[in-house]
N, C-alpha and C positions, 0 to 999 in steps of 0.2 A: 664799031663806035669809036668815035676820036677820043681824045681823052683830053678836056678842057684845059688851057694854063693857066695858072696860079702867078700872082707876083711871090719872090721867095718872102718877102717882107712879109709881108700876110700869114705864109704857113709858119713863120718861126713865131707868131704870135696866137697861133688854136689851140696847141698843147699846152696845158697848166700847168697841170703836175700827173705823177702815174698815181694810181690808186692804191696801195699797199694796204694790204688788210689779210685778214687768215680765207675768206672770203675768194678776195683776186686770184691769192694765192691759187687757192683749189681752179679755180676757175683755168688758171691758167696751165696748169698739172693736166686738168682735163682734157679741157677743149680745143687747146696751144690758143688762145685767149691772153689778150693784156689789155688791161682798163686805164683809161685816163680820162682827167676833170676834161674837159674842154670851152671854151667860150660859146658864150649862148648863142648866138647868131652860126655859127660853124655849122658846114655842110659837110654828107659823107662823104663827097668827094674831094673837100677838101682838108678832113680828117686823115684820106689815104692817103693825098700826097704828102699833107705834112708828115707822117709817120716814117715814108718811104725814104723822104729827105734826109731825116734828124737820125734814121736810126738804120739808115740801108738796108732793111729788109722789105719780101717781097708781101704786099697783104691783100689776102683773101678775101676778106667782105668787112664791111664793117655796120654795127648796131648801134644806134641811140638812144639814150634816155632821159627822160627830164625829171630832176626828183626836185619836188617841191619842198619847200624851208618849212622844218616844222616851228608852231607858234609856241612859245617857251614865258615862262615867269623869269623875273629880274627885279627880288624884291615883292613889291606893292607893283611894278609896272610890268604891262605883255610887251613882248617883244616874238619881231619873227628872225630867226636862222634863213640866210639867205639860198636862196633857190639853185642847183647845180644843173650844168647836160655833163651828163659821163659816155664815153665812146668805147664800146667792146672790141676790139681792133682784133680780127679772127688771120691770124698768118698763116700764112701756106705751109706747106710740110717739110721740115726742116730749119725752119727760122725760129731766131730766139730771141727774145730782149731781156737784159737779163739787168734788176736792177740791184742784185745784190753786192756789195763791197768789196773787196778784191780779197780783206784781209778774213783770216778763220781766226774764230770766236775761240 
């Protein structure tokens, strides 16, 4: 199977942000897993390559999710939290992305 091209312009704009939480964390401890928001329209393919670009590691599979905005109070008025896709980016064996600070706490 060929492997489609991307313009790079495009994949520097899929990644949002990493997902950081106690959560990921484990996720990532476990299953060599790293989470990110992603744009909604984002394919997995081109989740892998953006990942592969931005962070030169090699990735395994990658997983999608759509979480929907919960509906929240604001006062007297409803309002809804807006809707996310999160990408479970599953790396091969030996790859790390590591977004922890360089410096010790």
């Amino acid at each position: 199977m060929s492997t489609p091209k991307f313009s790079e312009e495009r994949l520097m704009q899929i990644l949002l942000a990493p997902q950081v939480s106690e959560k990921a964390t484990y996720i990532a401890d476990k299953n060599e897993q790293v989470i990110f928001i992603v744009v909604p329209d984002a394919t997995k393919l081109e989740i892998r390559a953006a990942v592969e670009l931005l962070f030169r590691v090699q990735v395994d599979s990658v997983q999608v999710a759509n979480v929907k905005g919960k509906v929240k109070r604001f006062g007297r008025a409803m309002g809804r939290r807006s809707s996310v896709r999160k990408a479970f980016v599953c790396l091969k064996p030996g790859q790390e992305i590591s977004f922890a600070e360089g410096g010790s706490a």
